[in-house]
Every structure is written in C-alpha cells, then in structure tokens.
C-alpha positions as CSV (number, residue, x, y, z in Angstrom):
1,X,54.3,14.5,-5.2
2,X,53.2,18.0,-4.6
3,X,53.8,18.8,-0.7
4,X,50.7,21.6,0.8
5,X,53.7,22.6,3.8
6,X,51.6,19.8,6.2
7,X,53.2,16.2,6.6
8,X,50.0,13.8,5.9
9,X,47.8,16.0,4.3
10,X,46.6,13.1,1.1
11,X,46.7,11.1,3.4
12,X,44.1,13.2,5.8
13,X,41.9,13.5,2.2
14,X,41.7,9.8,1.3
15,X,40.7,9.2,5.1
16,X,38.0,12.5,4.6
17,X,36.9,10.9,1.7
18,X,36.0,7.3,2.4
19,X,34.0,8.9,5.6
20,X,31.9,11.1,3.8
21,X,31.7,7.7,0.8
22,X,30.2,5.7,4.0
23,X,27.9,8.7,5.2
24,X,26.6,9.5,1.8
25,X,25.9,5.6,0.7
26,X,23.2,4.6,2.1
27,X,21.1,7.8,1.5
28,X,22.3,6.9,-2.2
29,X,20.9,3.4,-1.8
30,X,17.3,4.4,-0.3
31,X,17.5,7.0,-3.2
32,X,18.0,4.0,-6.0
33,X,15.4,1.9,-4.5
34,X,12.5,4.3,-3.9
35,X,13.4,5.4,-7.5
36,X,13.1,1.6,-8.5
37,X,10.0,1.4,-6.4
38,X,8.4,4.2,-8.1
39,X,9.3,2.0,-11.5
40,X,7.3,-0.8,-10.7
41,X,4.5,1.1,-9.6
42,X,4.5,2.5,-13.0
43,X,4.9,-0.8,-14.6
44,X,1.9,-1.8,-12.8
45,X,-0.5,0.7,-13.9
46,X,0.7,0.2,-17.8
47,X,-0.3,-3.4,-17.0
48,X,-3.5,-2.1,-15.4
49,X,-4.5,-0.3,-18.2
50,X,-4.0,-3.1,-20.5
51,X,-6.0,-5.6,-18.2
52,X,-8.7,-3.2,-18.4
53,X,-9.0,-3.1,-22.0
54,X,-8.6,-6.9,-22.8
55,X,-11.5,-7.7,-19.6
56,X,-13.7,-4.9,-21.8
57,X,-13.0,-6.1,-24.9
58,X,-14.5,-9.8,-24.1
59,X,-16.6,-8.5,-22.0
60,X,-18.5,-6.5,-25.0
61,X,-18.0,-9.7,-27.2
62,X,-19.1,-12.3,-24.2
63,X,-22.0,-11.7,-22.1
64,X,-21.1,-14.2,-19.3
65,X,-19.8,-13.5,-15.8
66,X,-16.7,-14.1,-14.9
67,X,-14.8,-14.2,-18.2
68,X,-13.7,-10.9,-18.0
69,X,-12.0,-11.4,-14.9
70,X,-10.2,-13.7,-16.2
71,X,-9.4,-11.9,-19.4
72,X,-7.8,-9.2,-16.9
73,X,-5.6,-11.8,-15.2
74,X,-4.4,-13.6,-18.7
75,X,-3.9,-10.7,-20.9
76,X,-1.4,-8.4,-18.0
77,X,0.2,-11.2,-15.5
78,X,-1.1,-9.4,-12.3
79,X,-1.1,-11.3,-9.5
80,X,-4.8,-12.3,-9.3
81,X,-5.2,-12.2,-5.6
82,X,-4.7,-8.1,-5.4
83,X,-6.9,-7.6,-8.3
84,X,-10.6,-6.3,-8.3
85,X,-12.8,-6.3,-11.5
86,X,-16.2,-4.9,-11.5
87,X,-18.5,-4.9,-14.7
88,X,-21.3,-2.0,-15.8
89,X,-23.7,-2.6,-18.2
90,X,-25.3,0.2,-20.0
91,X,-28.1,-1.3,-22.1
92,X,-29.6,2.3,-23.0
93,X,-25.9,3.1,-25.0
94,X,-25.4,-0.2,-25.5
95,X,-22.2,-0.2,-23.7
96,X,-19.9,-2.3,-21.4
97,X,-17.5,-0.8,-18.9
98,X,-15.2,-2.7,-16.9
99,X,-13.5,-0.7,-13.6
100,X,-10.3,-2.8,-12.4
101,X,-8.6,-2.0,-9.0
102,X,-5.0,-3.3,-8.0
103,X,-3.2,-3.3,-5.3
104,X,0.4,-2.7,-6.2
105,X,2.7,-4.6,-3.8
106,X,5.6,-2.2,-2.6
107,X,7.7,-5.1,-1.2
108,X,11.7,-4.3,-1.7
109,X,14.0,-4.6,0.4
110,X,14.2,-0.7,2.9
111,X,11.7,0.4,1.2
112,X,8.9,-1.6,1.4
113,X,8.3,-1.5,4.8
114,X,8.3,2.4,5.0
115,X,5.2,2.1,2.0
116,X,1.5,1.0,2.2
117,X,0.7,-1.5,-0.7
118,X,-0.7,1.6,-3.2
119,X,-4.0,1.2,-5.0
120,X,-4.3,2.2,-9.1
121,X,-7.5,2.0,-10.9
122,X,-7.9,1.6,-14.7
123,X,-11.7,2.0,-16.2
124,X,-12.1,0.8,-20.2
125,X,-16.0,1.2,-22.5
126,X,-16.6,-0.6,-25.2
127,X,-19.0,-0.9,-27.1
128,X,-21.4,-4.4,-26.7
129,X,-21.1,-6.2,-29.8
130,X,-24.7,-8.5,-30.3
C-alpha cells in the first residue's frame, strides 16, 4: 500500500471515480443508441434499395397494377403501411421506373422521441420486357 502523506486519499479516488462513472453513463448510453439508431436507418435504405429493384423488375415483366407494390413489400420485409410506391412508364424508351418512399420508424427507447420518423427514397429503371 503506497501512502500519498493524506489519510484516505484511494479511498477519495474510488468515491471520484464512481461519480464521474454515474455522470459520464448516460451520455455514453444516448451515444450507443443514436449510433444504433443511425444503424437501422441504414438498414432500411439497403432494404429500400432492394424493394425498389424487385417492384421494377416485375413491373418491366408484368404490366398489371398493383403487383409491383406488392413485389416491394415481399422481396425487403418493410412494414407495408410506411411504404409508398409509384410507377412511370416511358413508352417512347420503352422503360419502367418504379420511385419507392419509406418512412423509417425511429422508435427506441431515448431516442426515438427526440427524432421525426425520417423519409428515404429509392428509384430503380428497367427496361419493359414485351
């Protein structure tokens, strides 16, 4: 036991130490989840991207409304309730474009409540197939 010529002194650290623990931890917490946050917001868009394809792809192989849409929904596992499709035809080129909107829920726990719900937008052409 080294002695610093004050009686107590560890024991004056260990105290220092746990306050500054219980100040620090719950920036430390908001830290992990907006970083988490920020995570699924990215897994979403992946997913967006990837909806958008797969609602392109039949709609250049299917001509009839709606199937896209559902395509979208199938082929990512969004929640179907946040998610907007829109077709565009371009008979001149021959082309089909489908523009998908989501609404990314921001819902955990500190953080959600400090967030709007944030909107990502995916756009995929293809080609119409005949």
């Amino acid at each position: 036991m080294t002695t610093t010529g004050q009686p107590g002194a560890e024991r004056g650290q260990c105290g220092q130490a746990a306050v500054e623990l219980a100040l620090i931890l719950p920036l430390v917490l908001v830290l992990f989840l907006g970083l988490v946050q920020v995570g699924l917001v990215v897994r979403d868009d992946v997913l967006l991207v990837h909806a958008a394809r797969e609602a392109a792809r039949r709609a250049a192989v299917d001509r009839a409304d709606g199937n896209a849409r559902v395509a979208a929904i199938n082929g990512s596992g969004l929640t179907a309730s946040r998610l907007d499709v829109r077709t565009t035809r371009d008979e001149a080129a021959g082309t089909v474009s489908e523009t998908l909107r989501y609404r990314s829920p921001t819902g955990l726990p500190l953080i959600g409540p400090l967030l709007p719900d944030i909107t990502l937008e995916a756009k995929a052409t293809m080609r119409e197939e005949s």
